[in-house]
TITI-339037 format. One record per atom (N, C-alpha, C): residue in three letters; atom name; x, y, z. Coordinates in steps of 0.2 Angstrom, whole numbers, always signed. Layout:
N
ALA, CA, X, Y, Z
...
REM end
This chain:
282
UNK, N, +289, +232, +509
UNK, CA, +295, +233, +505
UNK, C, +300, +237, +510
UNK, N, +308, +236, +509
UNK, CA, +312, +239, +514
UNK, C, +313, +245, +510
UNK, N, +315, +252, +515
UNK, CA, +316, +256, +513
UNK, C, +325, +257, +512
UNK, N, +326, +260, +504
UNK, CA, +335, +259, +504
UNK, C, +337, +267, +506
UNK, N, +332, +269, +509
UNK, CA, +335, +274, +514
UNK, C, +341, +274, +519
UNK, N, +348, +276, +520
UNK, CA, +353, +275, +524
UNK, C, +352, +275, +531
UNK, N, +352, +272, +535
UNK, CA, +351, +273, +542
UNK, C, +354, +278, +546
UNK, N, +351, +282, +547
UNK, CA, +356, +289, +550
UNK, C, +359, +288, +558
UNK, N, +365, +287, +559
UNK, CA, +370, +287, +565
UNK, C, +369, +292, +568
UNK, N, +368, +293, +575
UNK, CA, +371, +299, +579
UNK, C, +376, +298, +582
UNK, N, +382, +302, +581
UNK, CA, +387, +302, +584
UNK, C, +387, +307, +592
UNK, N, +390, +301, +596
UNK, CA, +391, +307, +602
UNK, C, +396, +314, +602
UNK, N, +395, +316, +607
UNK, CA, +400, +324, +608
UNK, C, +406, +324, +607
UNK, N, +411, +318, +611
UNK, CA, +417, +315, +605
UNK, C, +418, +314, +601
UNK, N, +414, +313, +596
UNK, CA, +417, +311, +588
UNK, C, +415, +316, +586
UNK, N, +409, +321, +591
UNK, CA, +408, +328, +584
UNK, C, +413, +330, +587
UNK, N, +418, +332, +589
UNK, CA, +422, +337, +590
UNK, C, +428, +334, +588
UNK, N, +430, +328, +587
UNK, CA, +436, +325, +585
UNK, C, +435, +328, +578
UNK, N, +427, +325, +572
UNK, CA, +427, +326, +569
UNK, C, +428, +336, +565
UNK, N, +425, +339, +569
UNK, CA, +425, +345, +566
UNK, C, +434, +349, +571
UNK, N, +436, +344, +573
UNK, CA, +442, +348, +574
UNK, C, +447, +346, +565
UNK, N, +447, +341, +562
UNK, CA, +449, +339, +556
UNK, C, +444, +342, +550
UNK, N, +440, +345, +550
UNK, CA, +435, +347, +545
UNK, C, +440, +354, +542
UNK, N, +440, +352, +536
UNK, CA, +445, +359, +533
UNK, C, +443, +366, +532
UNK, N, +446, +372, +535
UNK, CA, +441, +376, +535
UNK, C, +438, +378, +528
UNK, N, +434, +383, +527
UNK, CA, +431, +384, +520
UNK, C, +433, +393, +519
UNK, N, +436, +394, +515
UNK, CA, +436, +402, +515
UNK, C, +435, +405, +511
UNK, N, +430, +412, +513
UNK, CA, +427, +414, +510
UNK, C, +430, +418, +503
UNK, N, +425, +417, +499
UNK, CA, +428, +418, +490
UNK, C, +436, +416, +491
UNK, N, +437, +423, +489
UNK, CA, +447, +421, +486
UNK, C, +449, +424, +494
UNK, N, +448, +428, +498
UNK, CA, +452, +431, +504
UNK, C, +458, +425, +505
UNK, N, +462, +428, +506
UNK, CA, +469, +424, +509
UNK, C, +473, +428, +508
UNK, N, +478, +425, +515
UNK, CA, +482, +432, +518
UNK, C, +489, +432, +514
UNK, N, +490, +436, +511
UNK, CA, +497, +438, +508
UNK, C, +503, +443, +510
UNK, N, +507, +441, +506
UNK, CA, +512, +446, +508
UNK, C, +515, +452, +504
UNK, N, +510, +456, +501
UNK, CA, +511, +460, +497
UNK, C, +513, +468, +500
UNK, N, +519, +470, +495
UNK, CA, +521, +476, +496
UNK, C, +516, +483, +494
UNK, N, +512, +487, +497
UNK, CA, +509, +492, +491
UNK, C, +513, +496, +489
UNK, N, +511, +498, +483
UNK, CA, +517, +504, +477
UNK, C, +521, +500, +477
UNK, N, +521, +491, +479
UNK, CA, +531, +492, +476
UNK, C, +529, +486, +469
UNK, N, +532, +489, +465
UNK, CA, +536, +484, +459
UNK, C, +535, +476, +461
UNK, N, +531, +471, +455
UNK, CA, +531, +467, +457
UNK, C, +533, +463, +452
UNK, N, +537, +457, +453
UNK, CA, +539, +454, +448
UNK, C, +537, +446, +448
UNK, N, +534, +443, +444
UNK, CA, +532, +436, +444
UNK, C, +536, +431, +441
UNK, N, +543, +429, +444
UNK, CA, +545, +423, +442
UNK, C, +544, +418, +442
UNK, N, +547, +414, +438
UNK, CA, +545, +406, +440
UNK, C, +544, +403, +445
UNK, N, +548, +405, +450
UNK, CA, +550, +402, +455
UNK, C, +546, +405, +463
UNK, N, +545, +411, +461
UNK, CA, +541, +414, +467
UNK, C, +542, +423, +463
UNK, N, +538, +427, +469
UNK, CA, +538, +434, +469
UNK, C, +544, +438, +469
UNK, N, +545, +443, +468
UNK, CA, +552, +446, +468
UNK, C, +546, +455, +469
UNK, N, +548, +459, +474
UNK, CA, +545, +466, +475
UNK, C, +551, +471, +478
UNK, N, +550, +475, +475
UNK, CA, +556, +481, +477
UNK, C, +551, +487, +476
UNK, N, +552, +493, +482
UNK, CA, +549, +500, +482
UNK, C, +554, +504, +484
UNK, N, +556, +509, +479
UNK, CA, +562, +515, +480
UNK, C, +559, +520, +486
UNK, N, +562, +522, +490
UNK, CA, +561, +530, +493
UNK, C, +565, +531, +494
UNK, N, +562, +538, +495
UNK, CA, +569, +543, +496
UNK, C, +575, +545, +497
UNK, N, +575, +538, +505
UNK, CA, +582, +536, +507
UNK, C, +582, +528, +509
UNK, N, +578, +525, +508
UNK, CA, +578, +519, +508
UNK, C, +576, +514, +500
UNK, N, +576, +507, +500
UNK, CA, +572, +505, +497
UNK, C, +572, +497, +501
UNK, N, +564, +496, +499
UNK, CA, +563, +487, +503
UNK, C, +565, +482, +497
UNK, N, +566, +476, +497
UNK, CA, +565, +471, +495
UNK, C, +560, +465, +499
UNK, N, +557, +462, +496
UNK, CA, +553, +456, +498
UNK, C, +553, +450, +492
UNK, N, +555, +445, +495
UNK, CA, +557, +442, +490
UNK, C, +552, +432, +495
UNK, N, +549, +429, +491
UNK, CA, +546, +424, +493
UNK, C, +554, +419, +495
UNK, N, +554, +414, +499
UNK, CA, +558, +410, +501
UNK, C, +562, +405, +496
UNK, N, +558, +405, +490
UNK, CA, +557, +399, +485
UNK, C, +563, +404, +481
UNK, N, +564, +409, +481
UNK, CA, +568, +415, +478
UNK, C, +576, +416, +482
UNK, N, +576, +414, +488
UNK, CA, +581, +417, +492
UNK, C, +588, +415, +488
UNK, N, +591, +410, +486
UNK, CA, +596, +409, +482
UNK, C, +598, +418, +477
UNK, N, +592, +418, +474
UNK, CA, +594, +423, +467
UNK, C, +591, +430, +472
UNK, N, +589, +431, +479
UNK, CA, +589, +436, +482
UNK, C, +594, +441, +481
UNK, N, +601, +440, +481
UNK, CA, +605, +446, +480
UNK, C, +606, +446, +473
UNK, N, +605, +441, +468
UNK, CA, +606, +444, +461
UNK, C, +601, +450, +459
UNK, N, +594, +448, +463
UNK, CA, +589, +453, +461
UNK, C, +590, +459, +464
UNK, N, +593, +460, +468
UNK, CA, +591, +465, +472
UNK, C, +599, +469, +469
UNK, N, +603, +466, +468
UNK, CA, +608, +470, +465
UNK, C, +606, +473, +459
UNK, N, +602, +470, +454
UNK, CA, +599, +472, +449
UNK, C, +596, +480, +450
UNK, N, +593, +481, +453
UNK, CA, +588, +485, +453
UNK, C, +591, +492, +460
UNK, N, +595, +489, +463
UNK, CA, +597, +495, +470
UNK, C, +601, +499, +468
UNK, N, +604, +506, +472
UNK, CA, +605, +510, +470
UNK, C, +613, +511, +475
UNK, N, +618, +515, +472
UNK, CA, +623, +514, +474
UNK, C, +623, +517, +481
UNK, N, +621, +522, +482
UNK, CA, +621, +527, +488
UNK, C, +614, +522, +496
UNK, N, +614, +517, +493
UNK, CA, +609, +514, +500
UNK, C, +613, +508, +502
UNK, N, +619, +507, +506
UNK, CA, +624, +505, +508
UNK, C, +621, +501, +517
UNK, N, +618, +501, +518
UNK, CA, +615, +503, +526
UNK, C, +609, +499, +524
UNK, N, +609, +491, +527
UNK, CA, +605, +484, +525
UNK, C, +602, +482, +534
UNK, N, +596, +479, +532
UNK, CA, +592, +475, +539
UNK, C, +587, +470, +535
UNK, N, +591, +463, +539
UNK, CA, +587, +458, +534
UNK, C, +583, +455, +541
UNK, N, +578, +452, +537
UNK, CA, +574, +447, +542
UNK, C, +570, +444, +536
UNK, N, +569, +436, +538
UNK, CA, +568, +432, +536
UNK, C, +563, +427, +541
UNK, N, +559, +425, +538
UNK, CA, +556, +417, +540
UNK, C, +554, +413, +534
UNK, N, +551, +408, +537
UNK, CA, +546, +404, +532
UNK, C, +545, +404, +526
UNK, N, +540, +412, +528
UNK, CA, +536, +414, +524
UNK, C, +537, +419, +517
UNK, N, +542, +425, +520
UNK, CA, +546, +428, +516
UNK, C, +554, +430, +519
UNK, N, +556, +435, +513
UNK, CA, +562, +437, +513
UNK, C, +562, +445, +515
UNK, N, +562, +448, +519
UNK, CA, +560, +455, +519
UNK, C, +569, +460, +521
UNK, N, +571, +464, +516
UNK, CA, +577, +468, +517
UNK, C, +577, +475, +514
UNK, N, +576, +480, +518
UNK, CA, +578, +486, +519
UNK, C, +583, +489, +518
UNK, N, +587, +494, +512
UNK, CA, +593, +495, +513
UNK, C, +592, +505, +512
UNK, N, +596, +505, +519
UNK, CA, +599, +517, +520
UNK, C, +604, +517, +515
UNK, N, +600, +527, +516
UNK, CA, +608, +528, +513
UNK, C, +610, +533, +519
UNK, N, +615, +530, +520
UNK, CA, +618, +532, +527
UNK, C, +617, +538, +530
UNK, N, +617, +544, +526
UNK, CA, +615, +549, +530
UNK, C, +608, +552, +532
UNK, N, +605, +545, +531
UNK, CA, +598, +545, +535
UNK, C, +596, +544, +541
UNK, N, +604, +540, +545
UNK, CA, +604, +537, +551
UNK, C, +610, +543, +555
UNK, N, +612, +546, +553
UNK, CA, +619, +549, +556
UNK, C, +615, +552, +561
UNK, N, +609, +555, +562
UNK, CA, +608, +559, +570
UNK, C, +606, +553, +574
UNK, N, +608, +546, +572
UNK, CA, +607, +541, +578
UNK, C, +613, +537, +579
UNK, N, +616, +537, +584
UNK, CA, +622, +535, +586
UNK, C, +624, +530, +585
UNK, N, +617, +524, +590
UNK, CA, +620, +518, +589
UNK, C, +619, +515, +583
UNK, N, +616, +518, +577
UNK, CA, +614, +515, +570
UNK, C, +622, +519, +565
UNK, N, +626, +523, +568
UNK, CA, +632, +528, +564
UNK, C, +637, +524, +562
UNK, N, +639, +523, +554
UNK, CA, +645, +519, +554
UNK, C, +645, +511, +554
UNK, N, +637, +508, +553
UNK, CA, +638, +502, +554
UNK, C, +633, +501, +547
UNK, N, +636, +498, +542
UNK, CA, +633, +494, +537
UNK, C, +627, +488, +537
UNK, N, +628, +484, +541
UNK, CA, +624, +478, +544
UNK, C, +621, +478, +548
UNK, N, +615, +481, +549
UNK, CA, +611, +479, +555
UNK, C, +609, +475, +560
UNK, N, +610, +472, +555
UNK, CA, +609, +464, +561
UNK, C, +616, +460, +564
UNK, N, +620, +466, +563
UNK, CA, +626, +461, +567
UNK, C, +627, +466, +574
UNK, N, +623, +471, +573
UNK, CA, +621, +475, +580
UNK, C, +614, +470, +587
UNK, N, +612, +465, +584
UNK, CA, +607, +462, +587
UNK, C, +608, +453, +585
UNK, N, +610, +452, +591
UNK, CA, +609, +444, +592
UNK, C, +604, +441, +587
UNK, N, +597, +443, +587
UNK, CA, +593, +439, +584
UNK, C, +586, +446, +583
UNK, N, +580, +444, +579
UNK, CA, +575, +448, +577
UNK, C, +573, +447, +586
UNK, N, +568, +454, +586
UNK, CA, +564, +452, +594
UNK, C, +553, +451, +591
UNK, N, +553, +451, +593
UNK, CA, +545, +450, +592
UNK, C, +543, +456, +589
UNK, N, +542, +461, +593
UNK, CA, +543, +468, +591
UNK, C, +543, +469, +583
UNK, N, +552, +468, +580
UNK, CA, +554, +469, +575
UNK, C, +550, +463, +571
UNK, N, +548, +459, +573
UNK, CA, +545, +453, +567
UNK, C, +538, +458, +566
UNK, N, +535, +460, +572
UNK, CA, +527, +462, +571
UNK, C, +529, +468, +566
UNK, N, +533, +474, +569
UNK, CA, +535, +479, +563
UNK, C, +535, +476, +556
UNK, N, +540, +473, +555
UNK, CA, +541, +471, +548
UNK, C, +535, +466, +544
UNK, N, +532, +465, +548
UNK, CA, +524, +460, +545
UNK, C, +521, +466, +544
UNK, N, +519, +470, +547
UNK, CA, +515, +477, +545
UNK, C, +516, +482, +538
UNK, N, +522, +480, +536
UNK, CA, +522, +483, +532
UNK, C, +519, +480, +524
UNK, N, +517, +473, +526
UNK, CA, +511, +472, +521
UNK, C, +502, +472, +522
UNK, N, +501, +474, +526
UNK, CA, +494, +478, +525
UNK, C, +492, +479, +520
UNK, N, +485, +478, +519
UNK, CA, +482, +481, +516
UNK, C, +478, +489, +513
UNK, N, +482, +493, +511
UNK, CA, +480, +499, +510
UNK, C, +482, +501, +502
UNK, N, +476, +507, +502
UNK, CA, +473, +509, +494
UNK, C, +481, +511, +491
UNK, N, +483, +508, +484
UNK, CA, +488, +511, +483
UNK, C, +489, +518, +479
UNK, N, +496, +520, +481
UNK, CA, +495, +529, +477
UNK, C, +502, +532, +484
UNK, N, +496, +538, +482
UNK, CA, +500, +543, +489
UNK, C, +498, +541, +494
UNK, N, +493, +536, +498
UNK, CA, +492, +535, +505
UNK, C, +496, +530, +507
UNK, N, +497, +524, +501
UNK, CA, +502, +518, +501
UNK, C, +507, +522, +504
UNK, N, +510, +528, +499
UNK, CA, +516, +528, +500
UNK, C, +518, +532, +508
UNK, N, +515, +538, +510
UNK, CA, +514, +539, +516
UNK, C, +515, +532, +522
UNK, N, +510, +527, +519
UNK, CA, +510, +523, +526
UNK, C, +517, +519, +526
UNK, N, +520, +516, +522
UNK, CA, +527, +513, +521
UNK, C, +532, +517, +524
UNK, N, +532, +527, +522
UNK, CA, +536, +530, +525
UNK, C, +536, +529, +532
UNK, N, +530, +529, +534
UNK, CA, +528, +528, +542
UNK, C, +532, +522, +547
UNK, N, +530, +515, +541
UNK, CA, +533, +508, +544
UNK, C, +539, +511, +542
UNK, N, +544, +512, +539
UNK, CA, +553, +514, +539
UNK, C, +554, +517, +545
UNK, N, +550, +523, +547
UNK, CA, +552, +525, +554
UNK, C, +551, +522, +559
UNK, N, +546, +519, +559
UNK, CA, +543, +515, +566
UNK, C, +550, +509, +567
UNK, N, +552, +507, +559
UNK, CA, +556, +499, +561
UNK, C, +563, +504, +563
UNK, N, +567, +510, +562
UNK, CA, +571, +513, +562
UNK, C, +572, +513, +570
UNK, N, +566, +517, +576
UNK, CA, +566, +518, +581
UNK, C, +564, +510, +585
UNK, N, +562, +505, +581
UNK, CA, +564, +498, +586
UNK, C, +568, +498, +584
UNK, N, +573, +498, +580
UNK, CA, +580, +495, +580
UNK, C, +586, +501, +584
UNK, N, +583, +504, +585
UNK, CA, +585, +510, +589
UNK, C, +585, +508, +596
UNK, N, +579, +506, +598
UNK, CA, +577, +504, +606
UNK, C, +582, +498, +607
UNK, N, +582, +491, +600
UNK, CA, +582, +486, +602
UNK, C, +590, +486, +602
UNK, N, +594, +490, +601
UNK, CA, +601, +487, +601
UNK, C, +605, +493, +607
UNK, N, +603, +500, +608
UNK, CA, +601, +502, +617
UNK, C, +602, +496, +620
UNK, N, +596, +492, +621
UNK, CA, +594, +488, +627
UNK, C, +599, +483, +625
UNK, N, +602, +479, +620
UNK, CA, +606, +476, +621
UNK, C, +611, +476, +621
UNK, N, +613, +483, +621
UNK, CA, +622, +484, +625
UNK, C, +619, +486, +632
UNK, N, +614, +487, +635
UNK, CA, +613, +488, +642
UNK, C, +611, +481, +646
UNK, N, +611, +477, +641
UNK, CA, +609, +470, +647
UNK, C, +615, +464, +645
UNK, N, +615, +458, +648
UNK, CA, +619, +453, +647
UNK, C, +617, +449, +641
UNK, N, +621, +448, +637
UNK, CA, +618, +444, +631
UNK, C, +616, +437, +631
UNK, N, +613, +435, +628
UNK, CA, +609, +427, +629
UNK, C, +614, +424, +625
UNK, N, +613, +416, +627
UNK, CA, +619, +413, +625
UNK, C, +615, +410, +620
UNK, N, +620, +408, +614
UNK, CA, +616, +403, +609
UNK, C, +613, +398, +610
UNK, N, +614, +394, +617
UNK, CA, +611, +388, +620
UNK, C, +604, +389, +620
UNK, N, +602, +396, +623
UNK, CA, +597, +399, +624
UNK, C, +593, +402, +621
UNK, N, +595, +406, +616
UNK, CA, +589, +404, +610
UNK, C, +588, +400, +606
UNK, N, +592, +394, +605
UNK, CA, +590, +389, +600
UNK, C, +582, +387, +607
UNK, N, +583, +386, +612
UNK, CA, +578, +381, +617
UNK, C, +571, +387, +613
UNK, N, +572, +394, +616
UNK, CA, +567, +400, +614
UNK, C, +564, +396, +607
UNK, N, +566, +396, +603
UNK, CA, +565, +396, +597
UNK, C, +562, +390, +594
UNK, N, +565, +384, +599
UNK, CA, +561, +379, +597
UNK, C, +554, +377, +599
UNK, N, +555, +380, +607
UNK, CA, +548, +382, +611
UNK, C, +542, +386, +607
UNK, N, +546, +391, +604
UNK, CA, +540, +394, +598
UNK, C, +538, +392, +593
UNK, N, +544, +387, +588
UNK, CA, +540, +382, +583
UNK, C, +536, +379, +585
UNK, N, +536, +374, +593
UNK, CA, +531, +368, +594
UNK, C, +527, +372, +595
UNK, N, +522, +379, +599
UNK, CA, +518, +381, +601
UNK, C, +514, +385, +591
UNK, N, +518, +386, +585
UNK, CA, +515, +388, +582
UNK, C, +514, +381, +576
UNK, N, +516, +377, +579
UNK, CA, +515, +372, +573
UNK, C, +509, +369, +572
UNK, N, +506, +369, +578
UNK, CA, +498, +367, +578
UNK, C, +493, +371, +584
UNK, N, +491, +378, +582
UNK, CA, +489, +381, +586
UNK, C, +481, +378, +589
UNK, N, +481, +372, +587
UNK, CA, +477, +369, +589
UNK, C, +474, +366, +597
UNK, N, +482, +365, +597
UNK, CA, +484, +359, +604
UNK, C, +486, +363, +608
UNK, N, +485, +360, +615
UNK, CA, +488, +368, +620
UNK, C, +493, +362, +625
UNK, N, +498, +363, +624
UNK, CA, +506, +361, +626
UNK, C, +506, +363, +633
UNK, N, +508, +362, +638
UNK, CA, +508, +365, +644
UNK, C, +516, +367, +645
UNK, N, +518, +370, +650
UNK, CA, +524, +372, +648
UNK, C, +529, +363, +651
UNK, N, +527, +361, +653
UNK, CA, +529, +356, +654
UNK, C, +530, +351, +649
UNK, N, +525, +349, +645
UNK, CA, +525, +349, +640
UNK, C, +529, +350, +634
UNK, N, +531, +356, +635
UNK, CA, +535, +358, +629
UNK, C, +542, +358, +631
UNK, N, +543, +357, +637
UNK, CA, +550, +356, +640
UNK, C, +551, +349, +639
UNK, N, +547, +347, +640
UNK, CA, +549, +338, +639
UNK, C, +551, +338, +633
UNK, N, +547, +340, +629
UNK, CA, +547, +337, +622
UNK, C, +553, +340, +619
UNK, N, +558, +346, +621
UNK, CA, +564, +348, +620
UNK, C, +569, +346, +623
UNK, N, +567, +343, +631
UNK, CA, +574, +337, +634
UNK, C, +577, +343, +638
UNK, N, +573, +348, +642
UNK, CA, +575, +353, +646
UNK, C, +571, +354, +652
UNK, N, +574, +357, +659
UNK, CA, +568, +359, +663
UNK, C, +563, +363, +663
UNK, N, +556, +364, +666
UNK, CA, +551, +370, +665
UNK, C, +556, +377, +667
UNK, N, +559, +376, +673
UNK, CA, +563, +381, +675
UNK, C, +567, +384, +668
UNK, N, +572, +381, +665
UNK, CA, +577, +383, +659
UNK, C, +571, +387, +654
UNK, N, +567, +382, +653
UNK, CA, +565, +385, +646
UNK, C, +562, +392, +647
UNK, N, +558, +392, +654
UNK, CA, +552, +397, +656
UNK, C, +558, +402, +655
UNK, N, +565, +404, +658
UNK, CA, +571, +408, +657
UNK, C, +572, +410, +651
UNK, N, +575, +403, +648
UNK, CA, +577, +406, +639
UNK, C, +574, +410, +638
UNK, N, +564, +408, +635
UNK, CA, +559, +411, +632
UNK, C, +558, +418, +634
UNK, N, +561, +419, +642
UNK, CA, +558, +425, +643
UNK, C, +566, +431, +640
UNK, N, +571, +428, +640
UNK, CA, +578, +431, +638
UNK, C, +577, +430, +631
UNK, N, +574, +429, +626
UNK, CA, +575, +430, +620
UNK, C, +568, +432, +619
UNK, N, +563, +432, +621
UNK, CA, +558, +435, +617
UNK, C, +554, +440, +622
UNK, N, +557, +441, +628
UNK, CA, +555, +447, +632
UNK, C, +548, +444, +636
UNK, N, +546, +437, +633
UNK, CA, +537, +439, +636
UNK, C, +537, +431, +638
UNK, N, +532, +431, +644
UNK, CA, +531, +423, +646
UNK, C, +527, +419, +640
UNK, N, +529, +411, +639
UNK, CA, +528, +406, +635
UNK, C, +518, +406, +635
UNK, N, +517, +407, +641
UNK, CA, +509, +405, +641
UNK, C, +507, +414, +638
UNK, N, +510, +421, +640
UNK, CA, +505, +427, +635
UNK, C, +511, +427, +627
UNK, N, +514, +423, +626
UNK, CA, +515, +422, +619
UNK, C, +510, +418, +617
UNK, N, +510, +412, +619
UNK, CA, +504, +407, +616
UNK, C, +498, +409, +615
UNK, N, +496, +414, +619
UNK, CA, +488, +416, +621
UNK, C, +490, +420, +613
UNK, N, +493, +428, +613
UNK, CA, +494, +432, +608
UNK, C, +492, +428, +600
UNK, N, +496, +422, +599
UNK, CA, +498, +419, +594
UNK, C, +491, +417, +592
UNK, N, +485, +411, +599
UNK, CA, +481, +410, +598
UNK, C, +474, +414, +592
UNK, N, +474, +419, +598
UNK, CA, +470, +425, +596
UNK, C, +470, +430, +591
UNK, N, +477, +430, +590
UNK, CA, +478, +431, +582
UNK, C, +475, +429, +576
UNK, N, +476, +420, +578
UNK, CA, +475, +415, +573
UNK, C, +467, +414, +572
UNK, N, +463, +414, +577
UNK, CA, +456, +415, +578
UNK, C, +453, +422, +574
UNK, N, +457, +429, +576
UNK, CA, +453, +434, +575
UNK, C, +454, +432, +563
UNK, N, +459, +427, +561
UNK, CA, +460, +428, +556
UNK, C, +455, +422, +553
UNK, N, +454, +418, +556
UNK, CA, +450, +413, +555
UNK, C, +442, +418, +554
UNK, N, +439, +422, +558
UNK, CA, +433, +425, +560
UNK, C, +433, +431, +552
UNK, N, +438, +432, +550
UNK, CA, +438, +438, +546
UNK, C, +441, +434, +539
UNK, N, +441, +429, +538
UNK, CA, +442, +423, +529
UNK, C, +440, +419, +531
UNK, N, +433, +415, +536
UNK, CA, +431, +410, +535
UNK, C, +425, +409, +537
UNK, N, +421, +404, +534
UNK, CA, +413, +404, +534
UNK, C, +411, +399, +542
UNK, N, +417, +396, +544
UNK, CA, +416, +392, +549
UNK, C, +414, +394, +557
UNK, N, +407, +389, +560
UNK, CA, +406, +391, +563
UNK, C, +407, +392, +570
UNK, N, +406, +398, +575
UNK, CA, +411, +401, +582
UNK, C, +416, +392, +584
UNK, N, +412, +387, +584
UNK, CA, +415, +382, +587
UNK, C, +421, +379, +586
UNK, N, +421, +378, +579
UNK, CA, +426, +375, +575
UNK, C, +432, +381, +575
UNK, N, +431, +388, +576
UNK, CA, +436, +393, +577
UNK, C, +439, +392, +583
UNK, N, +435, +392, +587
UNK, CA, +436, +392, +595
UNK, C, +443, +385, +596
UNK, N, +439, +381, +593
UNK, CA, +443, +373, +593
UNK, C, +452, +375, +588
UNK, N, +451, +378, +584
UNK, CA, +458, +380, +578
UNK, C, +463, +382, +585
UNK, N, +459, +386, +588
UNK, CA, +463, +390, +593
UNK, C, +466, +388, +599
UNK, N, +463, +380, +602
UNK, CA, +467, +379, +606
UNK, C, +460, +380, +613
UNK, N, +454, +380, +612
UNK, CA, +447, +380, +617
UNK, C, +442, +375, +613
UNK, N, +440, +372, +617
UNK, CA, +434, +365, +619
UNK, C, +427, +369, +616
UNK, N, +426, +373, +619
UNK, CA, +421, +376, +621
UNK, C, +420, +384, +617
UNK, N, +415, +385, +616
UNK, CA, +413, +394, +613
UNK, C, +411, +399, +619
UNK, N, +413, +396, +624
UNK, CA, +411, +401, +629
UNK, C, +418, +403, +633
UNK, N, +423, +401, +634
UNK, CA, +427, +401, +636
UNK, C, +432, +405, +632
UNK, N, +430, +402, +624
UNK, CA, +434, +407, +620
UNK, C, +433, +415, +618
UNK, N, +425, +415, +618
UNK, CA, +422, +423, +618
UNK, C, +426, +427, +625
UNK, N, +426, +422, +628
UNK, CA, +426, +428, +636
UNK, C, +435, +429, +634
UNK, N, +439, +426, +631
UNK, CA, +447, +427, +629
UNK, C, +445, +429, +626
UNK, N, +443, +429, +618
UNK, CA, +443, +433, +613
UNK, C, +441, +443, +618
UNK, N, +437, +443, +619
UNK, CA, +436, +450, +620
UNK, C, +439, +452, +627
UNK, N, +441, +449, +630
UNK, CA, +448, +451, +635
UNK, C, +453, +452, +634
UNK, N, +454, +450, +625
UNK, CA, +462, +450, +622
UNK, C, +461, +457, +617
UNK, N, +454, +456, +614
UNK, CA, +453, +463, +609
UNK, C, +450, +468, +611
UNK, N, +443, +466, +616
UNK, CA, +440, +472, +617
UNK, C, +434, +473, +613
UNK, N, +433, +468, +611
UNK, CA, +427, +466, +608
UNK, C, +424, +459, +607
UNK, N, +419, +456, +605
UNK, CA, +418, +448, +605
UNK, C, +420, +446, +597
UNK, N, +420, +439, +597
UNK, CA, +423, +435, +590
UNK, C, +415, +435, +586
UNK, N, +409, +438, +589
UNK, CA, +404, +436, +585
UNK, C, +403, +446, +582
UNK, N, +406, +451, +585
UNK, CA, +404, +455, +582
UNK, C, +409, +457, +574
UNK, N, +416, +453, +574
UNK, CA, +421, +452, +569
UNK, C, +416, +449, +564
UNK, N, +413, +444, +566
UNK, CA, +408, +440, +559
UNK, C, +402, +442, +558
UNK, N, +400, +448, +560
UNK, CA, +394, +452, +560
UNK, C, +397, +456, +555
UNK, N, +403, +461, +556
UNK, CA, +405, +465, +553
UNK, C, +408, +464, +544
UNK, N, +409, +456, +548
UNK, CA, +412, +454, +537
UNK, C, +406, +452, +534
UNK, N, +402, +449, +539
UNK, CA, +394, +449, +533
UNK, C, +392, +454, +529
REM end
């Protein structure tokens, strides 16, 4: 009698790795990375989130992108006359705006007398994107929340202190040149999978290596290859810390073949190995 048992295929080392490079990761319970303000007001629209948190001399807005249209009707809703003194950054993801009241900035010169901040600064620097990303952390809410927020308001006050210094002290980038930077960084984040060489990504924007390697270093201060690496290792350490998946298929998310090659980056970039992060969340 024939057995209607399924004949089991082995697949070679290439298809397992085509394969579990497309396998979708699994994460663990509900963990997913969010953009939440602590202590601040949160409001649930239809259409996306709406968050505002008062201090002393400031207050934030963070507003989901799905919301950007009705961003200033909300935020005039609820602001107060005396916070006159605005610093917007946006991406994708969210809407994030900070407004002073002025005489919190007066013992600093180049921030005295200018209403908009961002017309002090060409474009955000890395810096100011990582600042402003840190002020959704994780922490207990109350009086520690509110301490740590006070903290991120000064920390972004003296980036935008250093970053607009340096750029009345240097020559300004042309817009030719950061649209190339900027494109350079969407193709390197749009699949931190694939590792682009810089040739690579020059081609695929219709520029030389020479130009682009220039641009990227005049708008974002750092070389294309320890951007991509930073971006990488990021993306892994966040994969190791919401997902059940194992070292290989992390290793592969981030752009390495191999789990030994990426251990020896992972703990040259942190200072510790990717297998002691998944030791730690068990």
């Amino acid at each position: 009698m024939l057995s209607s048992r399924p004949t089991l295929q082995l697949a070679g080392p290439g298809s397992l790795l085509k394969s579990m490079k497309t396998m979708p990761m699994k994460k663990r319970g509900i963990v997913q990375k969010t953009y939440r303000l602590p202590n601040a007001t949160k409001l649930q629209i239809e259409s996306g989130l709406f968050q505002y948190y008062r201090g002393d001399f400031f207050m934030i807005f963070a507003t989901q992108p799905a919301l950007q249209e009705t961003h200033e009707k909300l935020k005039r809703k609820y602001v107060e006359e005396d916070l006159v003194v605005s610093f917007l950054f946006k991406n994708t993801v969210f809407i994030f705006e900070i407004l002073f009241n002025p005489e919190a900035l007066t013992d600093y010169e180049d921030l005295r007398d200018i209403n908009n901040l961002n017309e002090l600064l060409p474009y955000c620097s890395l810096e100011i994107e990582r600042n402003v990303k840190s002020f959704f952390r994780t922490v207990t809410e109350g009086r520690l929340a509110d301490r740590f927020l006070y903290a991120r308001v000064v920390d972004l006050i003296l980036q935008l202190i250093q970053e607009v210094t340096e750029v009345k002290a240097k020559t300004s980038i042309s817009k030719a040149a950061v649209e190339i930077a900027e494109k350079a960084r969407d193709i390197i984040l749009e699949d931190l999978s694939v590792y682009d060489t810089i040739e690579g990504i020059a081609g695929k924007i219709g520029i030389s290596k020479k130009e682009l390697q220039h641009a990227f270093k005049q708008r974002f201060g750092l070389t294309i290859g320890k951007f991509s690496k930073e971006e990488r290792m990021k993306h892994a350490h966040y994969l190791l810390e919401t997902t059940d998946q194992i070292l290989l298929s992390i290793a592969m998310a981030a752009g390495y073949n191999d789990t030994g090659n990426f251990s020896i980056a992972f703990k040259n970039h942190f200072g510790y190995s990717p297998g002691s992060v998944q030791k730690r969340i068990k």
